[in-house]
N, C-alpha and C positions, 0 to 999 in steps of 0.2 A: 419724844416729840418728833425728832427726825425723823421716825420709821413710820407714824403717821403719816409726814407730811409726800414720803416717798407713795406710801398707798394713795395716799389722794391724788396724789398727780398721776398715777397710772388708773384711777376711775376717770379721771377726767378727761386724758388723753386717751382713751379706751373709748369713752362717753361719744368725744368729737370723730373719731372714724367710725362709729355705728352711726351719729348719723351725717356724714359725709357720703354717706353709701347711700341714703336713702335721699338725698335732696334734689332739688329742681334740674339736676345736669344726667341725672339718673333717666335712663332709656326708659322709654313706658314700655316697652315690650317687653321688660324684662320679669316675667313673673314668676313667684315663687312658692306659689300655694298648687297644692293638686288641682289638678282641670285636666279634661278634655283636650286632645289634639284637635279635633275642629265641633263648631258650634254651627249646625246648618237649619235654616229657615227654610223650608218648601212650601211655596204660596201656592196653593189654587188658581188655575185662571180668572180673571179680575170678575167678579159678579157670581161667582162661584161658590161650592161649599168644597171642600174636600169628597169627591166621590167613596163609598163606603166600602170598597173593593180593593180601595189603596194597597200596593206592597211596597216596601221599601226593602230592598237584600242590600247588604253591604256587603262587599267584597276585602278582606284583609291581610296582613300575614303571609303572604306568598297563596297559599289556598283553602284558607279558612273563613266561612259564610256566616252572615246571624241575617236573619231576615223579620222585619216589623209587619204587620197587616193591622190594618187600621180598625178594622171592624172582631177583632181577635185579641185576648191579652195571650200572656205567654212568659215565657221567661229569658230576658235581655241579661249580656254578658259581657257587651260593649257598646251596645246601638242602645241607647234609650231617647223615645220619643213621645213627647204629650202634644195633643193637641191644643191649636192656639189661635185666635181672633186677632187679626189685622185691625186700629180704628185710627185712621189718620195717621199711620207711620208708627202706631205705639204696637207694642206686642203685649197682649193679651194671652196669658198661658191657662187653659184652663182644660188641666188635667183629668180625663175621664169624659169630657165632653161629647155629645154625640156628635158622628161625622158630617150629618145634614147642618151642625149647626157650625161648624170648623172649619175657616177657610184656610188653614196654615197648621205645618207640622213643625214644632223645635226640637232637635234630634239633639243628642254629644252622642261624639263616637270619644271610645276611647280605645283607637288604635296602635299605640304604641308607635305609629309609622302611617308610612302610606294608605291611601281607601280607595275605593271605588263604589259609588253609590249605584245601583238601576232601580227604576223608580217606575210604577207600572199600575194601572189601572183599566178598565176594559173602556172609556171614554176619554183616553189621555193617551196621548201619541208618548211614547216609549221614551223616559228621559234617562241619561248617563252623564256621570261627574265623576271625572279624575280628581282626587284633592293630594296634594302633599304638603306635608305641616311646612309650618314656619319654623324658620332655623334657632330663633328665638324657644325662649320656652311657655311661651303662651301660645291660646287657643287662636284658631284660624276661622273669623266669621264667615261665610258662606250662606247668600241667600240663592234658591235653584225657583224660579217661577216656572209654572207647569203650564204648560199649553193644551188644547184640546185635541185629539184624535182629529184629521179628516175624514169628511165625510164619502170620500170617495176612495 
C-alpha cells in the first residue's frame, strides 16, 4: 500500500507541472508544433486580381533562391504559396485557383532563418521584404500589399 501510495503522488505531482506549463501565464508565442518561420499574405492592389505574371523569389540561407510564378506549378522546397480571396478581412485560401480570380497570395516559408522576399510582376512596381523570425518559436504573420507600377 505505501509503494502505491508513493506512485500516486508522483502521478499527481507529475500531472500538476504538465499542466502548470500549459496554463493561462503561459506565453502565447510560445509554440511547439512544426511551422513555418513566417506566414506572408501578398494582397493585390485593392480592386485588383493578382496579375498572372506574378513572381515571388525568395531569397535565403546566405545564397540560396526558390522562386513561385503564379501562372506555373513547380516544385517548392521552402516557399509554398496558394492562392487566396480577401472577403471582408477573412482569408479565403483557394488552392489552384485561377489568377484573374485571386486577389492575395498565402505563402510559408520555411527558412530556417532569415528571408528576403522580391516580389515582381510586369504591372506592379517592384516590391522587397526583409523578414527576420521571431525570437520565439513561432511563425512571423506578414501581410506585404502590392501597389501598381507607374505609369510614367
Amino acid at each position: 500500500m505505501f509503494l502505491n501510495r508513493r506512485v500516486w503522488s508522483s502521478l499527481v505531482v507529475g500531472a500538476l507541472v504538465l499542466l502548470a506549463g500549459c496554463g493561462p501565464d503561459r506565453r502565447r508565442d510560445q509554440c511547439v508544433a512544426a511551422h513555418p518561420n513566417f506566414v506572408v499574405l501578398i494582397t493585390a492592389p485593392t480592386g485588383k486580381a493578382l496579375p498572372a505574371d506574378l513572381t515571388v523569389t525568395l531569397h535565403y540561407g546566405g545564397s540560396s533562391t526558390e522562386e513561385y510564378r503564379l501562372n506555373q506549378s513547380g516544385t517548392q522546397q521552402v516557399l509554398f504559396c496558394r492562392t487566396a480571396a480577401l472577403d471582408g478581412g477573412v482569408i479565403t485560401v483557394a488552392d489552384g485557383a485561377a489568377p484573374s480570380s485571386a486577389d492575395a497570395l498565402r505563402c510559408e516559408l520555411w527558412t530556417g532563418g532569415p528571408a528576403t522576399l522580391d516580389i515582381a510582376a510586369t504591372s506592379l512596381a517592384p516590391t522587397t521584404q526583409d523578414l527576420t523570425p521571431l525570437a520565439s518559436s513561432c511563425p512571423l504573420d506578414v501581410t506585404i500589399p502590392l501597389s501598381e507600377a507607374d505609369a510614367g
